[in-house]
C-alpha positions as CSV (number, residue, x, y, z in Angstrom):
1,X,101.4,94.3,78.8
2,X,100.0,96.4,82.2
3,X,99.2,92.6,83.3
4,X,102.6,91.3,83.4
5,X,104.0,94.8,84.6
6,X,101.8,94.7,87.6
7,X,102.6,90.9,88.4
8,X,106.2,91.9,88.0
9,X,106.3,94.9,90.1
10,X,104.1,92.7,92.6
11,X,106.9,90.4,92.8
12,X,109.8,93.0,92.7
13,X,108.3,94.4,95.9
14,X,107.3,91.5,97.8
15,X,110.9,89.6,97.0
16,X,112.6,92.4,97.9
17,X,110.5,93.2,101.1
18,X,111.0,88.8,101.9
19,X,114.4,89.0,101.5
20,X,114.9,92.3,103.6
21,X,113.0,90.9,107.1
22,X,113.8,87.2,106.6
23,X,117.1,87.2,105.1
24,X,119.4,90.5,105.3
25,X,118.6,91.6,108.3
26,X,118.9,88.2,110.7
27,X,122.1,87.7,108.8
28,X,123.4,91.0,109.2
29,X,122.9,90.6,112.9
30,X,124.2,87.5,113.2
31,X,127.7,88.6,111.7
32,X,128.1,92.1,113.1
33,X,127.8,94.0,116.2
34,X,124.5,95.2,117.3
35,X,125.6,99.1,116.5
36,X,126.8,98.5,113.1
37,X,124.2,95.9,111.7
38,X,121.3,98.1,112.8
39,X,123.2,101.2,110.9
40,X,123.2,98.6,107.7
41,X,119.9,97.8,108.1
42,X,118.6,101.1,108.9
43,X,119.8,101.9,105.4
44,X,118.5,98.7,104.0
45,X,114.8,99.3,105.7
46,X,115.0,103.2,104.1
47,X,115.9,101.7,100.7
48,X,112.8,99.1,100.6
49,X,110.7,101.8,102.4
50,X,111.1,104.5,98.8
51,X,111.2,100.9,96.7
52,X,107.8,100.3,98.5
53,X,106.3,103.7,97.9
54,X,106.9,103.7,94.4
55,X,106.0,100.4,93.7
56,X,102.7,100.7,95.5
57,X,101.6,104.1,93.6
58,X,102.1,102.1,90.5
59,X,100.3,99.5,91.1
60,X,97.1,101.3,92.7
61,X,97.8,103.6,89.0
62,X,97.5,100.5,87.0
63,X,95.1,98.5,88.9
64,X,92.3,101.5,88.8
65,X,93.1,101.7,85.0
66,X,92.1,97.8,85.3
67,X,89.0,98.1,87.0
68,X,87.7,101.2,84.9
69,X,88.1,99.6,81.8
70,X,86.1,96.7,83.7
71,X,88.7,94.2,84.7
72,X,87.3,93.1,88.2
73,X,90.0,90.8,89.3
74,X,92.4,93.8,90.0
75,X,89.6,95.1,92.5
76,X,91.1,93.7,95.8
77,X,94.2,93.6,94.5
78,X,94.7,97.6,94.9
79,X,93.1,97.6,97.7
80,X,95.9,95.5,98.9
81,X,98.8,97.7,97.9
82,X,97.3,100.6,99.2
83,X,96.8,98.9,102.8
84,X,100.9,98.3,102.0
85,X,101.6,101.5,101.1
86,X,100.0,102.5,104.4
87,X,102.3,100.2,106.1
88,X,105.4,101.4,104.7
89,X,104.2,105.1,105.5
90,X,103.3,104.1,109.2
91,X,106.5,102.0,109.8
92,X,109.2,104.0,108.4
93,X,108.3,107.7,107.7
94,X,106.3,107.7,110.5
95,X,108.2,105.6,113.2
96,X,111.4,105.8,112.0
97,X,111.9,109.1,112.8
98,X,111.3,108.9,116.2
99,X,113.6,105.7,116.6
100,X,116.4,107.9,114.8
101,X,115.9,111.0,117.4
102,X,116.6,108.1,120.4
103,X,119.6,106.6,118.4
104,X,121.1,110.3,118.3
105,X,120.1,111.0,121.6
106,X,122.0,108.0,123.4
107,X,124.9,109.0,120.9
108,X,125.0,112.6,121.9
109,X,125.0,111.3,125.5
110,X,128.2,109.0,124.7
111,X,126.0,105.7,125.1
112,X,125.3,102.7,123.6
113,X,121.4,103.1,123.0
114,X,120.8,99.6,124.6
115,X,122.5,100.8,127.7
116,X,120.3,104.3,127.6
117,X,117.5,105.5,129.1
118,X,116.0,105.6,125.8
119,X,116.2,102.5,125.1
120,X,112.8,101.0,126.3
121,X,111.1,103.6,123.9
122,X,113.3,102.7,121.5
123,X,112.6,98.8,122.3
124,X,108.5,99.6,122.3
125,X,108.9,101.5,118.9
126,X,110.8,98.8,117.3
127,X,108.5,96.2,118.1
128,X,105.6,98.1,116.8
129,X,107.6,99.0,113.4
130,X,108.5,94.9,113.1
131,X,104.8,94.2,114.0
132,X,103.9,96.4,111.1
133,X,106.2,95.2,109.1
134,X,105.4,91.7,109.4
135,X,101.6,93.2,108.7
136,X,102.8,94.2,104.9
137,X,104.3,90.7,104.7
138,X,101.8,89.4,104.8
139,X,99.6,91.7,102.9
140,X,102.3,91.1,100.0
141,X,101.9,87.6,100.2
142,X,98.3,88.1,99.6
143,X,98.6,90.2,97.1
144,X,101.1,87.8,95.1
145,X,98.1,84.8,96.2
146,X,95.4,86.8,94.8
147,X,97.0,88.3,91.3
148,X,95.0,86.6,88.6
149,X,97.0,84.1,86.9
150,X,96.5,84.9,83.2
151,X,95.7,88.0,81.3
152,X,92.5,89.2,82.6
153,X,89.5,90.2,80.4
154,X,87.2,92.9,80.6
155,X,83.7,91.7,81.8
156,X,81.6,93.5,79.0
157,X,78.1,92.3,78.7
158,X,76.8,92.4,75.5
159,X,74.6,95.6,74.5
160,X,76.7,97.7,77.5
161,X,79.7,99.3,77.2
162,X,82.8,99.1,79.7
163,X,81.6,102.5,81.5
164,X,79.1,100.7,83.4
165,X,80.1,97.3,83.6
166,X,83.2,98.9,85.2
167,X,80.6,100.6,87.4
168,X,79.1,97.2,88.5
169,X,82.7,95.8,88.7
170,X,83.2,98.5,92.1
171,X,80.2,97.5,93.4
């Protein structure tokens, strides 16, 4: 059952973050001025940024539970959503906040921000935030690769219990 809600929440998350970069936001530029589609997707990018956190904590939960009762194959796999999870923390509650303060800034000046002085920095730190968003990308694509494909099995040799061959499983 914690097999098919890992691949599940896997997918959840990687969809959603697929659909966000490739799909939403090119569209939602593509229809609407530059001001209004990057308030939508501002909102969009915060949404998938608290759907990312939580889906990342539960699936480095459930994939140590995996791997201490001896299930090997979810070893890189949490390893994986946690280098997500450091994504999502880098690129929007880290970055974010700082493109914000430069958003309010040209607004409190009575300026577009693409005609501000801010926007350059505002221009740097969005490129860094799409590289590192196109960095989790592809780390979920990787992680959907690498999910093993049926219900794993504990490796158990005979005459040791799942302690230690969980033990050898870290190794």
């Amino acid at each position: 059952m914690e097999h098919r809600a890992f691949r599940l929440i896997s997918m959840i998350w990687v969809g959603s973050l697929l659909t966000l970069g490739l799909v939403a936001a090119p569209v939602l530029f593509s229809m609407l001025d530059r001001t209004s589609a990057g308030s939508v997707a501002a909102q969009l990018f915060r949404i998938e940024a608290i759907i990312g956190v939580v889906c990342a904590l539960v699936l480095i939960v459930i994939g140590n539970r995996f791997v201490k009762s001896g299930i090997a194959d979810y070893k890189r796999v949490r390893w994986i959503a946690a280098v997500m999870l450091l994504c999502v923390l880098l690129g929007y509650f880290a970055l974010q906040p700082f493109m914000n303060s430069l958003r309010m800034a040209a607004q409190e000046a009575g300026t577009e921000l693409a005609n501000s002085p801010y926007a350059r920095q505002f221009g740097i730190l969005h490129g860094v935030s799409s590289a590192i968003y196109l960095i989790e990308c592809l780390f979920g694509l990787a992680l959907i690769w690498r999910l093993p494909g049926a219900a794993p099995v504990a490796i158990v040799p005979k005459n040791k219990s799942a302690k230690m061959a969980a033990k050898r499983a870290r190794r």
